[in-house]
N, C-alpha and C positions, 0 to 999 in steps of 0.2 A: 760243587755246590757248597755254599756258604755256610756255617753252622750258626744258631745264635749269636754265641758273642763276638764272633768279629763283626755282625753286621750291629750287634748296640757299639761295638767300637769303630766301625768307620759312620755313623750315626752320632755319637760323641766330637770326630774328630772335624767333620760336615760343619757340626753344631758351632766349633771353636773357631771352626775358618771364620765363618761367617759372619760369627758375633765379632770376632776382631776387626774385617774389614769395613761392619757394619759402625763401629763403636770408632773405629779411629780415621776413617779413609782409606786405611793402608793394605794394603795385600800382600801380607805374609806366605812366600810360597814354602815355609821350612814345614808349616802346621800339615797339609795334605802328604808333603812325605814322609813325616814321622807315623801318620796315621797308618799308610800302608807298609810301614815297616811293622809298627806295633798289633797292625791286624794280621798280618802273618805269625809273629808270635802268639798271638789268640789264638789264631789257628792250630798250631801245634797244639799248645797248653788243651784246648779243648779233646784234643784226639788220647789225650791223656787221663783229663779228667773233667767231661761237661761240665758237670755243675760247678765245679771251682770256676772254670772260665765265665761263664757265664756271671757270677757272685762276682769276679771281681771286675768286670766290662762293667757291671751296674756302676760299681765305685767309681768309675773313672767316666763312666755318663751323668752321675751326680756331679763330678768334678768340672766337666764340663759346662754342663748348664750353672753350676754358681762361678764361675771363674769371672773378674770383672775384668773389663778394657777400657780404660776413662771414668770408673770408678760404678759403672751399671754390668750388672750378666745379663743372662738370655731372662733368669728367671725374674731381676727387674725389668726387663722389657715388657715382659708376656705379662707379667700384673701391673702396668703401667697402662697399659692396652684395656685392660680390665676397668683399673681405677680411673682412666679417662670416660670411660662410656658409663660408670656408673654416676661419676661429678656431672655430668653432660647432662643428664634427665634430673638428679639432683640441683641443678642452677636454672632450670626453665619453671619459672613462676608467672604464674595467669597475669594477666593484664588489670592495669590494676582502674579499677570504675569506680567513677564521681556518680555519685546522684546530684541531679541539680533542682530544686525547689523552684516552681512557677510563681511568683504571686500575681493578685489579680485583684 
């Protein structure tokens, strides 16, 4: 069974594939083998001493999500996403109506 921080570090390392293949094209297969290298080291490190492992899996999940690839992270994407759907309802303006006067 799994402890915490390996599963925020193979979650971090998910994250980095991703965002890389996502951000360049490319699929980098070194990123999912370091991952399960460095989640086994968590693992250790955790049988030693949980909460360190865990405190520093965080580090390296924040690392993850600001890392950029073509100069965006996860975490510009995911508020990009945001700020598209918030510009979206901010640029729809009512239609705009003429009165036109009868004369007679």
């Amino acid at each position: 069974m799994a402890n915490i921080a390996t599963g925020i570090i193979l979650t971090a390392g998910t994250i980095t594939f991703g965002n890389e293949w996502y951000q360049t094209g490319k699929v980098n297969w070194k990123i999912p083998v370091a991952t399960v290298l460095i989640a086994a080291v968590f693992d250790g490190l955790a049988h030693i001493d949980q909460n360190a492992a865990v405190g520093l899996s965080i580090i390296v999940l924040i690392g993850a999500v600001t890392t950029e690839f073509n100069g965006k992270s996860v975490a510009d994407t995911v508020g990009g996403f945001f700020a598209n759907a918030t510009d979206t309802k901010a640029k729809k303006t009512p239609p705009k109506v003429t009165l036109v006067r009868s004369v007679a």
